[in-house]
C-alpha positions as CSV (number, residue, x, y, z in Angstrom):
1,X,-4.5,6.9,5.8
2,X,-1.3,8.7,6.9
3,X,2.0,6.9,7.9
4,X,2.7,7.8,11.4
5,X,6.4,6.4,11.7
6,X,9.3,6.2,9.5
7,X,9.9,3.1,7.5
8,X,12.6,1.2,5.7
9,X,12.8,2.4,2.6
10,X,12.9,-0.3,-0.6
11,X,14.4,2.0,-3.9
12,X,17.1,0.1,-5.9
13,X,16.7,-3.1,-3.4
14,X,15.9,-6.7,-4.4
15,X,12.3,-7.8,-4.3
16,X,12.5,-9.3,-0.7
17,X,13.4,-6.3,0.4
18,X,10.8,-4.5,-0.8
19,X,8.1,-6.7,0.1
20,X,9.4,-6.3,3.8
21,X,9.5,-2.6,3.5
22,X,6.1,-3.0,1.9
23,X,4.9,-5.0,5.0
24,X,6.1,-2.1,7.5
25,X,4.8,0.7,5.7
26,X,1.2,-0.9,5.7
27,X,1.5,-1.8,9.5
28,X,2.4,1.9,10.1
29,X,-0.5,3.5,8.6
30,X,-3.6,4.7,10.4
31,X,-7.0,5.2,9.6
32,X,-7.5,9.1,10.2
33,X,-11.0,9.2,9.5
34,X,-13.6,6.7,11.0
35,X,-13.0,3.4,11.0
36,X,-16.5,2.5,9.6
37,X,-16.7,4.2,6.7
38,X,-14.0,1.7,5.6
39,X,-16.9,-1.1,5.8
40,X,-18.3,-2.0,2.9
41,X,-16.1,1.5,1.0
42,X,-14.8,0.7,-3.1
43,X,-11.4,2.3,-1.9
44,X,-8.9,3.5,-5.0
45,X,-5.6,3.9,-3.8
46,X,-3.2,6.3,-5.6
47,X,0.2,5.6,-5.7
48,X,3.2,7.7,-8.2
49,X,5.5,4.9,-9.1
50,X,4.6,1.1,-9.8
51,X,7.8,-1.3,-8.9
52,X,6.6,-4.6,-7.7
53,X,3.2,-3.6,-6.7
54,X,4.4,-4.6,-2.9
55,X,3.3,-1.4,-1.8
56,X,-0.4,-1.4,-2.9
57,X,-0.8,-5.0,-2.3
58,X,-0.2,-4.5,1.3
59,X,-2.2,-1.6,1.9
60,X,-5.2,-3.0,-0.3
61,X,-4.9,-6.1,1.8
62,X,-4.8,-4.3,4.8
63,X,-7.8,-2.4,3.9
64,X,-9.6,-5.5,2.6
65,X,-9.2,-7.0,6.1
66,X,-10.4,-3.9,8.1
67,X,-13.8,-4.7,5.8
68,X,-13.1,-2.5,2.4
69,X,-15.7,-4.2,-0.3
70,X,-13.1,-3.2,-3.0
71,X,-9.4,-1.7,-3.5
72,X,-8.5,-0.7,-6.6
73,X,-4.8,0.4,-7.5
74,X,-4.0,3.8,-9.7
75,X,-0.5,4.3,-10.2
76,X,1.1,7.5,-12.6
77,X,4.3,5.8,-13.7
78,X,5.9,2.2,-14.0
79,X,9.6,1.7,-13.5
80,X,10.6,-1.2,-16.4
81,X,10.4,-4.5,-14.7
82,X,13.7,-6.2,-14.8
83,X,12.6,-9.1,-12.9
């Protein structure tokens, strides 16, 4: 998937924030490949830093709806949750 458009970006905001960011980077992303192969696909997502998880959980359920079987999340780093 590639992110055709700039988006709001969500570092050091407060978790609504972030979960609207999270919403408009998901809605910008395009499929660059062919849309079937995401039928039915076990899909890991790779992401560098874990916040709220807003970011994967829009994507995955992005994915999910276009027919994914199964998105799984791998992140490298957490930032300490501070609620």
């Amino acid at each position: 998937m590639v992110k055709g458009s700039q988006t709001p970006r969500s570092a050091n905001r407060n978790l609504d924030v972030k979960r609207a960011a999270a919403a408009a980077h998901a809605a910008a992303l395009t499929w660059t490949g062919d849309t079937g192969d995401i039928k039915g696909a076990a899909i890991l997502l790779v992401d560098d830093v874990f916040t709220s998880g807003s970011q994967l959980q829009r994507v995955a359920l992005r994915l999910r709806t276009s027919g994914a079987a199964d998105v799984r999340g791998l992140v490298l780093a957490a930032v300490p949750w501070s609620g």
